[in-house]
C-alpha positions as CSV (number, residue, x, y, z in Angstrom):
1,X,0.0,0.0,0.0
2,X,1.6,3.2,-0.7
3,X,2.4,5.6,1.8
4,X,1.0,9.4,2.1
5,X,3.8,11.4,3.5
6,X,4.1,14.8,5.0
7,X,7.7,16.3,4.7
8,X,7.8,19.0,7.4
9,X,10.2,22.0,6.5
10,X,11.9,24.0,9.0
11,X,15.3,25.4,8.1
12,X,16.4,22.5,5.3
13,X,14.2,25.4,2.6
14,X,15.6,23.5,-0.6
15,X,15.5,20.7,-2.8
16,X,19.0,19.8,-2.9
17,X,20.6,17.9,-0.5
18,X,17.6,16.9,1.5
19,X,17.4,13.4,2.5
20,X,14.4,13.4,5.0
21,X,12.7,15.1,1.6
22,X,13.7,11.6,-0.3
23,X,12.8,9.4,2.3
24,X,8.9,11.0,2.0
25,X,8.7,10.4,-1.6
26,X,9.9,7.2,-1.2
27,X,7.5,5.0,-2.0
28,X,4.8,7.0,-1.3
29,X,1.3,7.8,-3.4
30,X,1.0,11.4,-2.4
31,X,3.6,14.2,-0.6
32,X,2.9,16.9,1.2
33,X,5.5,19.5,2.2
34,X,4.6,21.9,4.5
35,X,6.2,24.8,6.6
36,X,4.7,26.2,10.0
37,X,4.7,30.2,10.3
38,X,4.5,29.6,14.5
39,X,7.8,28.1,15.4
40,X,9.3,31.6,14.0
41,X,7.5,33.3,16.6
42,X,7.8,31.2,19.3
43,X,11.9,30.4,18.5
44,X,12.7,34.2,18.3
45,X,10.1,36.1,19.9
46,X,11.9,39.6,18.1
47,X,12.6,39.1,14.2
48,X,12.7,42.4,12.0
49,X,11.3,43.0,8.8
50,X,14.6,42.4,6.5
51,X,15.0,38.6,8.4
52,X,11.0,37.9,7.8
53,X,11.6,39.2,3.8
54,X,14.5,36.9,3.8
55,X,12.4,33.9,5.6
56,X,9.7,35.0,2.6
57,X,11.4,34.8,0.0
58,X,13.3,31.5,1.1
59,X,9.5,30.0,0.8
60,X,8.5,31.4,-2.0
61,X,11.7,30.2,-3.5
62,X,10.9,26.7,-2.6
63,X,7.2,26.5,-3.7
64,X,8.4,28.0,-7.2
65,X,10.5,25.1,-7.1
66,X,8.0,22.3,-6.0
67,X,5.9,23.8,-8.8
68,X,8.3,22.8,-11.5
69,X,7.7,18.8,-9.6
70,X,4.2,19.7,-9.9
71,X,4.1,19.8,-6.5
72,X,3.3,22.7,-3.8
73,X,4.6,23.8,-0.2
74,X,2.1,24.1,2.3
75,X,2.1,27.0,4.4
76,X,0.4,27.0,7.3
77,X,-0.3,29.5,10.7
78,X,-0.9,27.8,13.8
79,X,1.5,25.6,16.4
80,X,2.3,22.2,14.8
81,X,1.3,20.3,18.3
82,X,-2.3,21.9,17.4
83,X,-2.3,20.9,13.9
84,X,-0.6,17.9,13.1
85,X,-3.3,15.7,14.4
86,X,-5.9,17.0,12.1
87,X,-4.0,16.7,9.3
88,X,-2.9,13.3,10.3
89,X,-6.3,12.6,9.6
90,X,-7.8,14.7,7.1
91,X,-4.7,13.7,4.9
92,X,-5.0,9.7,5.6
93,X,-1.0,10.2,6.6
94,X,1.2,7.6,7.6
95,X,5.0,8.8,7.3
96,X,6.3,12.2,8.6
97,X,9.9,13.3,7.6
98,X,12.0,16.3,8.8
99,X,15.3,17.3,9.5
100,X,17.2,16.9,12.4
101,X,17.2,20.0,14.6
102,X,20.0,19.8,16.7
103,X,19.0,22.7,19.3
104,X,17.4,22.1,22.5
105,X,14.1,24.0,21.8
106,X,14.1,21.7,18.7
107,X,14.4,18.7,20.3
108,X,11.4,19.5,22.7
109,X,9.2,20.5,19.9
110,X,10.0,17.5,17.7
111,X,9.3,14.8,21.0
112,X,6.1,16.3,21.0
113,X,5.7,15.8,17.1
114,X,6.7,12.6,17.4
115,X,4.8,11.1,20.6
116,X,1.6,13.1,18.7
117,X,2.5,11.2,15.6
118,X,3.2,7.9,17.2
119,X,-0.4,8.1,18.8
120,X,-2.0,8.8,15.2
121,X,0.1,5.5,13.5
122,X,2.0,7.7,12.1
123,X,5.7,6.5,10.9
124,X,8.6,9.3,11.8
125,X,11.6,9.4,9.8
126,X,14.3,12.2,10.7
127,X,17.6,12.9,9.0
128,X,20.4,15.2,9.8
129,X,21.7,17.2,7.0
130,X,21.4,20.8,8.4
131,X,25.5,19.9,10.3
132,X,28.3,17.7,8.8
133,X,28.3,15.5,11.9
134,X,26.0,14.3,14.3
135,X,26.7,16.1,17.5
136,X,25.9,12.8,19.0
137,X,28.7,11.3,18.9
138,X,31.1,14.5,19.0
139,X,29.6,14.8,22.6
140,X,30.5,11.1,22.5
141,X,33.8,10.9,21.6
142,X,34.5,13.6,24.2
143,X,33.4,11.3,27.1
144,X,30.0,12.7,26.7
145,X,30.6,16.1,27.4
146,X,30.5,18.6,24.4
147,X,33.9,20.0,23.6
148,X,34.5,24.0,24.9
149,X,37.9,25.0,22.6
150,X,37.8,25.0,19.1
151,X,41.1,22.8,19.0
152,X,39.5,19.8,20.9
153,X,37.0,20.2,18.4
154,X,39.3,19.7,15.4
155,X,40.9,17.1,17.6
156,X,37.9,15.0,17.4
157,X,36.6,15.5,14.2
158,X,39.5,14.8,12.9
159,X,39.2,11.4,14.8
160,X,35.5,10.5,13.1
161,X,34.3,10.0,9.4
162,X,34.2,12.6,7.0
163,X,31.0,14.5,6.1
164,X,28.5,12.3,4.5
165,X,28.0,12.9,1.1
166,X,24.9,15.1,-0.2
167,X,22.4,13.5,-1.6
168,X,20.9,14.0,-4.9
169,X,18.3,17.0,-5.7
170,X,15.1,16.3,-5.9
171,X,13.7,15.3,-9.5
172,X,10.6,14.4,-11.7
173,X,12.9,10.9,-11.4
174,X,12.9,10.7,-7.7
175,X,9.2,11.5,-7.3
176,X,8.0,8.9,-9.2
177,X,4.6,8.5,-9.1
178,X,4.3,10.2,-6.1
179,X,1.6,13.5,-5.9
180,X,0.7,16.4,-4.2
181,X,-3.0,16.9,-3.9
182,X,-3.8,20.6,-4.8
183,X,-7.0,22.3,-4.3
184,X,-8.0,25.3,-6.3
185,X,-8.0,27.3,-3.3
186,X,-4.3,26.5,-2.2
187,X,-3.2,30.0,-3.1
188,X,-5.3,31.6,-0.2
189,X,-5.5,28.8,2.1
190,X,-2.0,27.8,2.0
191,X,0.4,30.2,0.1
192,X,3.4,32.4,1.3
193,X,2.0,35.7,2.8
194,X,3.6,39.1,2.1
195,X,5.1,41.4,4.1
196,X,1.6,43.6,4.4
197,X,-0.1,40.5,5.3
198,X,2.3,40.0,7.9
199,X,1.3,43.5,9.2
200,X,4.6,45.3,8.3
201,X,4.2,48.8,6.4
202,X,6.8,48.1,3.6
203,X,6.8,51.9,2.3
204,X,10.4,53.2,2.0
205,X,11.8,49.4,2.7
206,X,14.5,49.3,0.1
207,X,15.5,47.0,-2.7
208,X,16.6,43.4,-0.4
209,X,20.6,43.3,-0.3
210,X,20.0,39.3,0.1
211,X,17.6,37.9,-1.6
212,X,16.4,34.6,0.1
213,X,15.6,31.5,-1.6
214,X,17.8,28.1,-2.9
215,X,18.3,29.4,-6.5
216,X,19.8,32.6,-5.1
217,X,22.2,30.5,-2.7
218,X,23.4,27.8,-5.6
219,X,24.2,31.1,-7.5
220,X,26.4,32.4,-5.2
221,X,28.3,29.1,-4.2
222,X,29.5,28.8,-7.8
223,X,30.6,32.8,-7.3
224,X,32.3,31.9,-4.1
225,X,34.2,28.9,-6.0
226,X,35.3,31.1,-8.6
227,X,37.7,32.8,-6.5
228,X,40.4,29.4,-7.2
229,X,43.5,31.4,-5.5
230,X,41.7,31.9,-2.3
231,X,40.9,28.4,-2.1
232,X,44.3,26.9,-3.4
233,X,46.0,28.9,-1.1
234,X,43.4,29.4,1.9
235,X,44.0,32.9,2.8
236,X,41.5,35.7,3.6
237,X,41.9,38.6,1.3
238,X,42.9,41.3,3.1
239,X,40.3,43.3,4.7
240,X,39.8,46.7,3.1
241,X,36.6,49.1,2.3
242,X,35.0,46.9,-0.3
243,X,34.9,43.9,2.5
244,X,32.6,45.6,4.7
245,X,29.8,45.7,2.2
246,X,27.3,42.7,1.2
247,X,29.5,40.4,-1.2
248,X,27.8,38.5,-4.0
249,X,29.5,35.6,-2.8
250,X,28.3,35.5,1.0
251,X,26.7,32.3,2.1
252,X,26.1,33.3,5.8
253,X,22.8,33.3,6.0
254,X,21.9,30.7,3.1
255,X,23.6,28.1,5.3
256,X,21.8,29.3,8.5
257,X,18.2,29.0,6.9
258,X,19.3,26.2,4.9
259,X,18.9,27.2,1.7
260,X,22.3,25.9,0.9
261,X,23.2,22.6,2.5
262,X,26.6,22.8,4.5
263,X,27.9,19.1,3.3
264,X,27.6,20.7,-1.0
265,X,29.4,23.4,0.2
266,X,32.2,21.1,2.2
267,X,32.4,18.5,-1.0
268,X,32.7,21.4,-3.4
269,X,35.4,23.3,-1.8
270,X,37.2,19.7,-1.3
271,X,36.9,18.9,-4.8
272,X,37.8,22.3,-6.0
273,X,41.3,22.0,-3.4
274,X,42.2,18.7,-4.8
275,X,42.1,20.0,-8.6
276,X,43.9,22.9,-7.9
277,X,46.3,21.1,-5.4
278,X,46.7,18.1,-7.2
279,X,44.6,15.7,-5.6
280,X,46.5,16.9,-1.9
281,X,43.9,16.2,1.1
282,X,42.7,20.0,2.0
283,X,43.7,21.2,6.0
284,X,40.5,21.4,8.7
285,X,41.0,25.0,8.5
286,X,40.2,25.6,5.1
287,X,36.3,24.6,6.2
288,X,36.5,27.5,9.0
289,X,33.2,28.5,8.5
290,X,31.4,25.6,8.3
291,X,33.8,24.2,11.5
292,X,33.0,27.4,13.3
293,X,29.4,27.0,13.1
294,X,29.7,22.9,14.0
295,X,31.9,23.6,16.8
296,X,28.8,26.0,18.4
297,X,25.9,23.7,17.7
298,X,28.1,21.3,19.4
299,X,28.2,23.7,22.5
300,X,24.6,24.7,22.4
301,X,23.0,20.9,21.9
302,X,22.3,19.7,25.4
303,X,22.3,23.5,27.0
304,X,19.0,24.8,26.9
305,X,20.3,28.0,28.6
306,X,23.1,28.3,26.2
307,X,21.9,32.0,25.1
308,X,21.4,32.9,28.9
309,X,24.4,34.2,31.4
310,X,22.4,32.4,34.7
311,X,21.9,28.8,35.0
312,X,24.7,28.5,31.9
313,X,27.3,25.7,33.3
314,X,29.9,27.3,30.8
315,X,29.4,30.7,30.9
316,X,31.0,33.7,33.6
317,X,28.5,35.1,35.7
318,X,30.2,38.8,34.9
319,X,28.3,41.4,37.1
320,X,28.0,43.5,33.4
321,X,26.1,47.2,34.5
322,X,21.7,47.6,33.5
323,X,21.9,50.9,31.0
324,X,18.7,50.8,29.1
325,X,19.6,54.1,28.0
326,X,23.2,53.1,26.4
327,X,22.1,50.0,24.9
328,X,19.4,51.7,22.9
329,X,22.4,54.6,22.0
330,X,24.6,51.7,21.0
331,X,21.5,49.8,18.7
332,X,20.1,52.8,17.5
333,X,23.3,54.0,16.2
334,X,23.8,57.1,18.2
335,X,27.1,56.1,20.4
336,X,28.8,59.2,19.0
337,X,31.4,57.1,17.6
338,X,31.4,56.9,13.9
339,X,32.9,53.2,13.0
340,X,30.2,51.9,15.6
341,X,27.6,54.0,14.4
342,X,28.1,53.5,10.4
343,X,28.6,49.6,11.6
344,X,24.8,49.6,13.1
345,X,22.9,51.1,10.7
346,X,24.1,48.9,8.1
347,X,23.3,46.1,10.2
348,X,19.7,47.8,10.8
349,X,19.4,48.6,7.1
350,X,20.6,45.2,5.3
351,X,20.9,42.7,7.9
352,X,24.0,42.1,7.3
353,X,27.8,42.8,8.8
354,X,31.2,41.9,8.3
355,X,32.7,39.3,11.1
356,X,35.0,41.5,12.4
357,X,32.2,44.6,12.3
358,X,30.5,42.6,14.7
359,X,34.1,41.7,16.5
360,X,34.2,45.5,17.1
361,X,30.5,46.5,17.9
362,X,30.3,43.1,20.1
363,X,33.5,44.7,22.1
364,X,32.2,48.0,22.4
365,X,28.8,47.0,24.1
366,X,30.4,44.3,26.4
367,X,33.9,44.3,27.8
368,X,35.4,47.2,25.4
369,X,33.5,50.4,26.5
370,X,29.7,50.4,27.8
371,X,30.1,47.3,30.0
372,X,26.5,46.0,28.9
373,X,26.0,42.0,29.2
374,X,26.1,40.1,25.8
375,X,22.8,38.9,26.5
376,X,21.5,42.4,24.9
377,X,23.6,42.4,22.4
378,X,22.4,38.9,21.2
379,X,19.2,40.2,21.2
380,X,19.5,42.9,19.0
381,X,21.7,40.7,16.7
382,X,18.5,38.3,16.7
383,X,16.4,40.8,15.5
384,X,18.5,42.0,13.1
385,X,20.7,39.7,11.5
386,X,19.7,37.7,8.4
387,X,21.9,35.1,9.9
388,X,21.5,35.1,13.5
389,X,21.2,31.3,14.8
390,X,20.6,30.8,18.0
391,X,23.6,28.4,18.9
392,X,26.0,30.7,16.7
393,X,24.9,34.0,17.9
394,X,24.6,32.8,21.5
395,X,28.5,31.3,21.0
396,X,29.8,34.2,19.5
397,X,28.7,36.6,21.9
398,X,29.4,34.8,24.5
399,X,33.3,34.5,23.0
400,X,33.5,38.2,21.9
401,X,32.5,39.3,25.6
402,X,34.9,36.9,27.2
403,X,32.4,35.0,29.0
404,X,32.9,31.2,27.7
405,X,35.4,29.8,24.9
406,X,38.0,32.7,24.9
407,X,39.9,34.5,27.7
408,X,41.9,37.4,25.8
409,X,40.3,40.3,27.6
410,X,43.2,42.5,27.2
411,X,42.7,43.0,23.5
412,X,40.0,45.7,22.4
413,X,38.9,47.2,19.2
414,X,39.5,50.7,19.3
415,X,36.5,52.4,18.0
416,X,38.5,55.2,16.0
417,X,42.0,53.1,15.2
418,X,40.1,49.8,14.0
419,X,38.0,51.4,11.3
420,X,40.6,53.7,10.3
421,X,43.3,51.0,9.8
422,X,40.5,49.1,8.0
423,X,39.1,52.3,5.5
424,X,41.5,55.3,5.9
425,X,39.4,57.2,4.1
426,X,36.5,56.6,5.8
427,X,34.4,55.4,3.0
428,X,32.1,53.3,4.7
429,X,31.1,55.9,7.2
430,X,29.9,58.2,4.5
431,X,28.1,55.7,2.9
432,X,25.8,54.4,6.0
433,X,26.3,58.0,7.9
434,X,25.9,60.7,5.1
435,X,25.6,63.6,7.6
436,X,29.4,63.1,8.0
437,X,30.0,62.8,4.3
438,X,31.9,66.5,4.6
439,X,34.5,65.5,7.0
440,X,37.9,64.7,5.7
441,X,39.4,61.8,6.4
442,X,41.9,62.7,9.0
443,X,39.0,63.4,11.3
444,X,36.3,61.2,10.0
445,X,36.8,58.8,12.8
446,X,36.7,61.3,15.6
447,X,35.1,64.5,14.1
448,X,35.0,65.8,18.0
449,X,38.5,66.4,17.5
450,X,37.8,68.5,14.3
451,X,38.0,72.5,14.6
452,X,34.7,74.1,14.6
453,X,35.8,75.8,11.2
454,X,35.9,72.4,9.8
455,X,33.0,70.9,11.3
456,X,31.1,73.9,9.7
457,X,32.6,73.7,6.7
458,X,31.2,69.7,6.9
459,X,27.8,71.5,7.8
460,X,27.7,68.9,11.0
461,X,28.5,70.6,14.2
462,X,29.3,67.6,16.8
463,X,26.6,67.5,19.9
464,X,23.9,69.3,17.2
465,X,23.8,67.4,14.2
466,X,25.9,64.0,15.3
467,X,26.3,63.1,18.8
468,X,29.6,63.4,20.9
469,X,31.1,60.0,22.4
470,X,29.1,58.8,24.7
471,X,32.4,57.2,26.5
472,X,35.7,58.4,27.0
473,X,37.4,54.9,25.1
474,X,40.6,55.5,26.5
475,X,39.2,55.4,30.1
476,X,36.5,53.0,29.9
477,X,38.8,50.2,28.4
478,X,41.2,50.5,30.8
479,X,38.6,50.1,33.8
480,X,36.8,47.2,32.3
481,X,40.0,45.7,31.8
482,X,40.9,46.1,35.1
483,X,37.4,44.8,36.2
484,X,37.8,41.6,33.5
485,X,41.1,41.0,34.9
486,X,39.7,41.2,39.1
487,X,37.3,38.8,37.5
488,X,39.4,36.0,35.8
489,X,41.9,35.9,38.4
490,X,38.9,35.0,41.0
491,X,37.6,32.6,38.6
492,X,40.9,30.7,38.5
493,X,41.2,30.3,42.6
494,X,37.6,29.7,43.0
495,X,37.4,26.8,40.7
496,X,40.7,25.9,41.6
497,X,39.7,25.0,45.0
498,X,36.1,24.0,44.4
499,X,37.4,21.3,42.0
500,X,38.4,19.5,44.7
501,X,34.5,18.5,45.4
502,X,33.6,18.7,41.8
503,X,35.2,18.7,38.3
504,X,32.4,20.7,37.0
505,X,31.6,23.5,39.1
506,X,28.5,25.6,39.1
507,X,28.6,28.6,36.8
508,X,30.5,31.3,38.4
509,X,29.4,34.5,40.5
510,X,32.5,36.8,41.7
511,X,30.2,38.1,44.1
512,X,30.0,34.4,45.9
513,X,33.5,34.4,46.7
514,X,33.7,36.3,50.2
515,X,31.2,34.4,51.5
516,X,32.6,31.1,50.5
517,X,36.2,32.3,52.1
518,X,38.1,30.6,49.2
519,X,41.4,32.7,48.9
520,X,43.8,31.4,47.0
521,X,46.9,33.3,48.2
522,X,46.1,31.2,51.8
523,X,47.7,27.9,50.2
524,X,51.0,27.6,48.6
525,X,51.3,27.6,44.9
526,X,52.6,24.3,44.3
527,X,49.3,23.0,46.2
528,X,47.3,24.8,43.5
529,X,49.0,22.9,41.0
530,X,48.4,19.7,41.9
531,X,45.0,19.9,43.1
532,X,43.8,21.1,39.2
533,X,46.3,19.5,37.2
534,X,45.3,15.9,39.2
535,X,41.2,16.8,39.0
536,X,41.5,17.0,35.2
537,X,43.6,14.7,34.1
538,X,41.1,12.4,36.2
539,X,38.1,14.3,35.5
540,X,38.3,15.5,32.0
541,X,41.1,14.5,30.4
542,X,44.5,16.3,29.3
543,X,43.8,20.0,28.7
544,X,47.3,20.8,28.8
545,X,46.7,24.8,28.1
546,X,45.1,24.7,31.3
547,X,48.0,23.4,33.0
548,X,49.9,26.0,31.3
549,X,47.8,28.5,32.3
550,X,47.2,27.3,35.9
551,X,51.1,27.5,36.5
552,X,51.6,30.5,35.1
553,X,49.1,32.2,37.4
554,X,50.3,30.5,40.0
555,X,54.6,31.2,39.8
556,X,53.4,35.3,38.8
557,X,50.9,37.1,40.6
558,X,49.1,38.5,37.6
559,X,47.0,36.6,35.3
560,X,48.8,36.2,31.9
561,X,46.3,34.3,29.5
562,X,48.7,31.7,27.7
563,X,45.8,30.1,25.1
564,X,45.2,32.2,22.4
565,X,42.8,30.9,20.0
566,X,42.0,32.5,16.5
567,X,38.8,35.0,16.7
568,X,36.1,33.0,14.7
569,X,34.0,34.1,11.2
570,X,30.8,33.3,11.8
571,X,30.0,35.5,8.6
């Protein structure tokens, strides 16, 4: 008896590469594919209007697609644990298929798919094709506890099976005889809404820099593979103006809503290296941004409060300052410092910003400058970015601010040097700030400097028609780096001692610390030493850069951060 399927979309949005997509046509009479509006919501309760276009025009994308298979996506309003069961029946169903969603809100939702489905005698196939591995057994390999350095990661990976391979695209082949029922009515009961509909007012929204959808992302992969030096030699080009607007060949957030499966873009750039290298097995780095983004679902997979400071096992209880009044300067693009400023607005107005823009506007709202917890900032960048994932954004924040995975807190981005060092000419401020457009170049980066004759000569007087800083950088970086460094040198005597009742301690609070009465400077160093260097060896394996690190701290009586990982692209 042939099967009726439902093939449930969530951030797989293409034909290619989509194997829980196969395994519903399989053998089946009739296929449904359908995508839930609801999970948006409830997932990211703050989306703006360029990341909803984006999600849009993904969809829209993938029905004109299904079309061409004389077939139709379903889209449908409501909460899947609501729906499902009707369908089950009205339908006649008898297989569900979907990706594999690796994060924890995910997993909830898709028990309660499945125990629904289970109940109805409906079969549930799931397939993973939205990371190269399964998490799984990364966690596994690591004696079940996720990996927190990006080495260790390598380390493993480089342990398991490579990436399986994609599958092929859907086809009139694959189909078969296999249909989708459509009704005349499936435009208005189940189409892709607009904007309007939506209840967004769309007048002045300009011309999308991204356009969203499978066909765009297969585009640009064969742009990106153009650029053969860049991938024979792995090497960034050198950041310059030009790299700090959208690129024709950004993938970002085509992988992210998975438009573009991650394992064609791993297979092509292998295949691509071996031609030009002569068949040579590429290096784990030159997959940085695919690794990048594996190494933080990785994280994020059994932490359900990965995007949250308290209750995080992995993350520094920092006791970050509550300015409602700076974080709205700081996302409104009104901080008074141009490079920041000109970074937000493009972020507001595209959705989009280079890695290391969001390196240096990450730094100024955290541990840089205003001293605001990276929890804000990750809201904002939820909002905003076309490419905001939870586990990515939630990692990379929590890096940038120095709260989990990276402990560097000495180095800041200068609000003034970084940009100018990057565009001395100041390009990309006058493109995204035009009411400093008259300013030259030696003070477009600090016009508060500038001469009232010039700054009237640029028709912008500083504090009437641009803001002054709101911070004095010089000042404010030194302090929090004083306060990061008070901090971290806590951290490393309070879980040096409290390792001796367990390897994993709760997630830290520097305000804890007096009332617990552990000092380390009341036991010798050498003590120190063995009591964390035994612990984890036991505990957690070798971390030798923690040994490092532990003796260092302990034979100086400053803290002197001896791992020094390379700052991820998550872009």
């Amino acid at each position: 008896m042939a099967q009726n399927s439902i093939h449930w979309f969530r951030k797989g949005l293409r034909l290619h590469d989509n194997p829980a997509l196969q395994e519903a046509v399989r053998g089946a009479g009739t296929v449904r594919c359908v995508y839930f509006l609801d999970p948006w919501f409830a997932g990211s309760s703050n989306v703006g209007v360029n990341r909803w276009r984006f999600l849009l025009q993904c969809l829209e994308d993938l029905d004109a697609n299904l079309r061409k298979l004389n077939s139709r996506l379903f889209v449908i309003r409501g909460q899947p644990a609501n729906v499902f069961p009707r369908l089950f029946k009205e339908w006649k169903i008898s297989r569900l298929t979907f990706e594999y969603d690796s994060e924890p809100f995910g997993k909830e939702r898709d028990a309660a798919i499945k125990k629904l489905a289970m109940e109805a005698g409906v079969e549930v196939n799931v397939k993973i094709s939205h990371t190269l591995y399964d998490l799984d057994k990364i966690i596994e390999l690591n004696g079940g506890q996720p990996p927190l350095t990006y080495k260790r990661f390598q380390t493993l990976i480089s342990r398991m099976d490579p990436p399986e391979m994609p599958v092929e695209t859907l086809s009139d082949t694959l189909m078969g005889r296999c249909v989708t029922p459509v009704a005349d009515d499936h435009g208005d009961k189940y189409g892709v809404p607009s904007l309007e509909e939506l209840g967004f007012d769309i007048e002045g929204l300009p011309t999308a820099v991204w356009p969203g959808g499978e066909t765009e992302a297969l585009t640009r992969i064969e742009r990106h593979l153009e650029r053969k030096a860049w991938v024979a030699n792995f090497e960034r080009p050198r950041m310059n103006a030009n790299s700090l607007l959208a690129s024709p060949t950004g993938l970002s957030s085509y992988l992210r809503f998975g438009c573009l499966s991650c394992r064609l873009f791993y297979y092509k750039l292998t295949d691509l290296y071996r031609k030009v290298k002569k068949n040579s097995s590429p290096p784990l780095s030159l997959y940085g941004q695919l690794l990048w983004r594996e190494f933080f679902y990785t994280a994020a997979t059994n932490n359900p409060r990965f995007d949250k400071m308290e209750g995080n096992p992995i993350c520094v209880r920092i006791p970050w300052d509550r300015n409602p009044e700076a974080l709205a300067k700081w996302a409104e693009a009104k901080t008074g410092f141009p490079w920041i400023d000109a970074i937000m607005t493009q972020l507001r107005q595209e959705g989009w910003i280079h890695h290391l823009a969001r390196h240096a506007v990450a730094c100024f709202l955290t541990r840089g400058d205003l001293w605001i917890s990276w929890e804000e900032g990750m809201k904002v960048f939820e909002e905003l970015l076309l490419d905001a994932d939870w586990s990515v954004n939630a990692g990379s924040w929590m890096w940038l601010s120095c709260s989990s995975f990276f402990q560097q807190f000495f180095h800041c981005y200068c609000p003034v040097g970084f940009g100018r060092r990057t565009d001395p000419n100041g390009d990309f401020i006058r493109r995204y700030l035009p009411i400093l457009r008259g300013f030259p170049a030696k003070y477009i980066y600090d016009p508060w400097n500038a001469p009232e004759s010039v700054q009237a000569a640029a028709k912008c007087i500083i504090g009437v028609h641009y803001p002054k800083p709101m911070v004095h950088h010089a000042e404010a970086s030194r302090l929090n780096i004083e306060r990061m460094k008070q901090i971290y040198q806590q951290l490393s005597r309070y879980r040096g001692l409290a390792i001796l009742n367990s390897v994993r301690s709760s997630n830290f609070n520097v305000f804890d610390l007096k009332n617990k009465g552990l000092v380390c400077s009341r036991y010798p160093a050498k003590w120190i030493i063995l009591i964390i260097s035994t612990q984890y060896v036991k505990g957690l394996g070798h971390r030798f850069y923690i040994l490092r690190y532990v003796l260092t701290l302990a034979l100086t009586s400053s803290f002197v951060p001896v791992w020094s990982p390379r700052v991820p692209s998550v872009t």
